[in-house]
N, C-alpha and C positions, 0 to 999 in steps of 0.2 A: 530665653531665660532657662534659668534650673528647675526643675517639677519634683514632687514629692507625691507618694503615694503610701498607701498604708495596705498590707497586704496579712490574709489571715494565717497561711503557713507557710514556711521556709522553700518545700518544691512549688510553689508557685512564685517565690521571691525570685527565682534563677530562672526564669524562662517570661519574656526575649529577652537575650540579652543585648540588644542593642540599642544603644546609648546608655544603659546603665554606669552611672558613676561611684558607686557604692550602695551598701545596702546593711541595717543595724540592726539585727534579730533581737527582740526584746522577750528573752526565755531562754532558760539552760540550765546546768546544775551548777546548783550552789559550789557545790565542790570542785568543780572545776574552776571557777572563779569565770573572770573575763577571757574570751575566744579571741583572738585575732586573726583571719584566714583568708585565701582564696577560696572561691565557692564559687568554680568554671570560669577562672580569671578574673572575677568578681571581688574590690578589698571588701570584705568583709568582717562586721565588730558583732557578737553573739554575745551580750551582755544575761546573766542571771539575776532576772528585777522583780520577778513577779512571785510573791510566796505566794497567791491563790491560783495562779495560771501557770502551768509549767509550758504549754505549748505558747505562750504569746503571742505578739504578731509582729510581720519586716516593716519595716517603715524604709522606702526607696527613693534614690534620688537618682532622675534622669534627666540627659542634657540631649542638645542636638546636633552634637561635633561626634567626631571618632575618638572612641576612648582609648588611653593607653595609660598601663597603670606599671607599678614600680614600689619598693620598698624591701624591707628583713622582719624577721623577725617581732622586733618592735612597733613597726611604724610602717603601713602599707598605705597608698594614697592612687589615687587615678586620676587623668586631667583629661581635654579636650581641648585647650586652647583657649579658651574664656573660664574653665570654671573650675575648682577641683574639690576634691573629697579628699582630705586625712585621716586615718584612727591610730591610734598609738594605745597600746598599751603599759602601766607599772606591775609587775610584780610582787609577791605581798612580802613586807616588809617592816619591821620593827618600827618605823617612820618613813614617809613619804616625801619631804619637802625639798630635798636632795634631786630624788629619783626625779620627782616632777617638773623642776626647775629644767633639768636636763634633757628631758623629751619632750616639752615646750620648745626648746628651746629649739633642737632638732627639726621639730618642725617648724619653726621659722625660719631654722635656713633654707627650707624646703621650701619652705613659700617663694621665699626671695630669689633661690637658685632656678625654681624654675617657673619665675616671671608672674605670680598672683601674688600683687600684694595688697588685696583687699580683702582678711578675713572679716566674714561677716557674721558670723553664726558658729558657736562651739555648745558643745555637749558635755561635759565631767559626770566622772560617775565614780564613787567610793565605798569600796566595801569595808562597811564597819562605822557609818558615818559619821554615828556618834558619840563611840567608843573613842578610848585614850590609846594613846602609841606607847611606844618605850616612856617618853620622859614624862606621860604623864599628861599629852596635849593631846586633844582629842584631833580625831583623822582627819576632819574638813578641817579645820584650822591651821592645821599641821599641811595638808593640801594646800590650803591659800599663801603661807606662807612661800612654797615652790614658787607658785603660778606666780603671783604677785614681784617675786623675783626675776622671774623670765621675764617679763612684763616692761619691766624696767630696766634688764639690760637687753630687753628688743624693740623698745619704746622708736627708736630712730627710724630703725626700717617697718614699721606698724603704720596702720594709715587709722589710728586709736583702738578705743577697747571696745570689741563688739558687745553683742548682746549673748546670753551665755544661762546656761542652767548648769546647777552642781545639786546632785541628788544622790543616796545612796543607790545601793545595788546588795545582793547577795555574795557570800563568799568573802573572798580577801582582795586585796590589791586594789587595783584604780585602773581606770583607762579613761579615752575623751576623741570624739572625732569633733572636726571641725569641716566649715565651707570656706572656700576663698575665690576670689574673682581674679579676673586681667585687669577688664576697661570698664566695667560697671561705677558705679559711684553708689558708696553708702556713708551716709548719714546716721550716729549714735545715736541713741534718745534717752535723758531721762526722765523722770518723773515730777512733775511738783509734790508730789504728795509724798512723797518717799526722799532722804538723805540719797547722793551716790552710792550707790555698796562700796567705791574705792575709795569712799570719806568715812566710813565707819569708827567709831571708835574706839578702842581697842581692849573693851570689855568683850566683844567678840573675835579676840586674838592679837595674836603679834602684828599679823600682815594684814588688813582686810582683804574683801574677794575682789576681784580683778572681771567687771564686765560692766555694762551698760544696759539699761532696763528695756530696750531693744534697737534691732538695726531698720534700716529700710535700704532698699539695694535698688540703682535705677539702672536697666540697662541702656548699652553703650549705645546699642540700635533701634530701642524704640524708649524714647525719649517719653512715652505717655505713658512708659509701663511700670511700675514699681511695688516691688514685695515689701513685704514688714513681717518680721522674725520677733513676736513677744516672747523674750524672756524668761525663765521660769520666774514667776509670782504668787507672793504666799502675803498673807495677812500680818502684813509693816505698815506700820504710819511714821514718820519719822525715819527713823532706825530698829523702834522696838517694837516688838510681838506685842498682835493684840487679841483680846479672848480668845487666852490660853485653854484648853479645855475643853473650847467651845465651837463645836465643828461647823454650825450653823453661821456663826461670829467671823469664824475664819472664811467659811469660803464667800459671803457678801462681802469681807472687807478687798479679797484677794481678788474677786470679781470687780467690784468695784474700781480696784485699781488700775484694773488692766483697762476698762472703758475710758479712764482718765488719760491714761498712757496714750491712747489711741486715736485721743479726741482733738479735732483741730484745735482748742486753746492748749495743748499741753505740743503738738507738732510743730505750729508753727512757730513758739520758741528755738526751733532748732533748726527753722529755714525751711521744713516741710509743710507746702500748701495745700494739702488732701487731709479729708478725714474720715474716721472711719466708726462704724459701730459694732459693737459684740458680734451681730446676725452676722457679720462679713466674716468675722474667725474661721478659721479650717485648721484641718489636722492639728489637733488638740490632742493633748498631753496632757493628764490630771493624774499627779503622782499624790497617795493617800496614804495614812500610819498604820490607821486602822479597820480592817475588815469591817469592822462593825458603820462605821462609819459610810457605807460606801452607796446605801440607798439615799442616805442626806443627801450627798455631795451628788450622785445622779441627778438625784430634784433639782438640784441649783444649777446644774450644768444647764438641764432640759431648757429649764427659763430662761438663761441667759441667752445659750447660744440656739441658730437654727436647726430646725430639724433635719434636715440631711446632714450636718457637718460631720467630719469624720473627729469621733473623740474614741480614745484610747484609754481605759482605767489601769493604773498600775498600783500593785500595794508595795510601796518601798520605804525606808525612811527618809526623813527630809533632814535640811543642813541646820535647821534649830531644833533643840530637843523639845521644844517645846512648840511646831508646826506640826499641824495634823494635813496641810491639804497646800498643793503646787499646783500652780498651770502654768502651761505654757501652749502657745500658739502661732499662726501663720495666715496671713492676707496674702494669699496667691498670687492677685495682678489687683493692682490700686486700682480705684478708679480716675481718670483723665485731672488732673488742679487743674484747679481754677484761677 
């Protein structure tokens, strides 16, 4: 299976490099916007997220094949024969939905050209997230409307819509890495308690967002092992924001939803016979508005999840102007169904 690790600085993110399949430094300058690089044959995506931490941290994906990686400018990817890593980047631009459609799109053929077609896990990232473009539409929306595009003239070769986070970032433009498999099999998930995000109504745009509240991914060769990919989750019931304002409101209802998400009454709707609790979570992601806010959402975290888990604070904006607090998260290796 593919691994994830969470690493404190970028010269330790590059050494070994073996099996490394990509690596997504969370810290940069603002001004430089989004990086996309080699770093010792390494694709590498150097995202500008964190206005209180300029150094951040790598967050690493390693597999157990020999890697061989490929791309331009735009769009650098690595594989091994089961599993791959892509990041692309947009440059910044009076509007997005264009640009974005088209490097989605890109990489889909990428997928499909070289034989993973089971994206399981995407990342989106926008600078300016809830700022207006040219015409007046704000950036995420204007964002969804691409993706959602792409979405739909790559529906045929898709094996559906993973699970997915879109979050701001520093700086201008946009970028997005994603995972994909060979032979693995993954299952979407969504939510009771939450509308699809790609049924949304269109009070939050033209397009709505294009993903699924999470994946689970079984591999080809061990049939008892299975990850679960949560989603970025923020405090939705339905469709709409709930205690706006209210950072304690939000992160119970957002916590909340993820233990629902992940609970056998809500998996086995979808044909998955495991279940799971908060304490299982790992390498955690809580993307936050407000600095001030940031010892709240620590207390919430603490209780929710285990105390070893590896959780990562980022200050960035969220895709509602009106969300103070995101998570997202990862179940390693399931345990055995029953």
């Amino acid at each position: 299976m593919i691994n994830c690790s969470f690493v404190e600085t970028t010269r330790d993110a590059a050494a070994p490099r073996s099996g490394l399949l990509g690596q997504v430094i969370y810290g940069g300058h603002a001004q430089r916007g989004a990086v996309l690089e080699r770093l010792q044959g390494i694709p590498s995506l150097r995202l500008p997220m964190d206005r209180a931490q300029a150094e951040g941290f790598t967050e690493i994906w390693r597999v157990d094949g020999t890697v061989h990686e490929g791309g331009d400018e735009e769009l650098l990817y690595a594989h091994d024969g089961e599993f791959l890593f892509c990041a692309g980047i947009i440059p910044p631009a009076p509007r997005y939905a264009d640009a974005t459609r088209e490097l989605y799109l890109r990489a889909f053929d990428l997928v499909e050209r070289l034989g993973y077609p089971t994206i399981f896990r995407i990342w989106n990232f926008i600078g300016g997230i809830n700022a207006d473009n040219a015409d007046g539409l704000e950036n995420y929306r204007d964002f969804c409307r691409g993706r959602a595009e792409a979405f739909e003239a790559g529906q045929s070769r898709l094996h559906g819509m993973p699970a997915a986070t879109g979050i701001g970032m520093a700086g201008a433009g946009a970028a997005f890495y994603l995972l994909a498999c060979r032979s693995g099999a993954a299952a979407h998930i969504e939510n009771t308690r939450q509308v699809p995000a790609w049924q949304y109504p269109t009070q939050y745009g033209p397009r709505p967002p294009s993903f699924a509240r999470a994946s689970t991914l079984q591999g080809s060769s061990d049939q008892a092992s299975r990850m679960l990919f949560v989603s970025g989750t923020a405090s939705i019931l339905g469709h709409e924001t709930v205690h706006p304002d209210d950072i304690d409101g939000q992160c119970r209802v957002a916590i909340d939803n993820i233990a629902h998400l992940i609970s056998r009454e809500n998996l086995a709707l979808h044909g998955v016979a495991t279940a799971h609790a908060l304490r299982e979570l790992d390498f955690i992601k809580v993307y936050y508005r407000h600095g001030r806010d940031l010892a709240s959402i620590r207390a919430a975290c603490c209780h929710a999840f285990r105390p070893d888990a590896q959780i990562r604070y980022i200050e960035t904006d969220i895709c509602r102007a009106d969300l103070l607090v995101e998570i997202e998260a990862l179940v390693p290796t399931a345990p055995r169904a029953e």
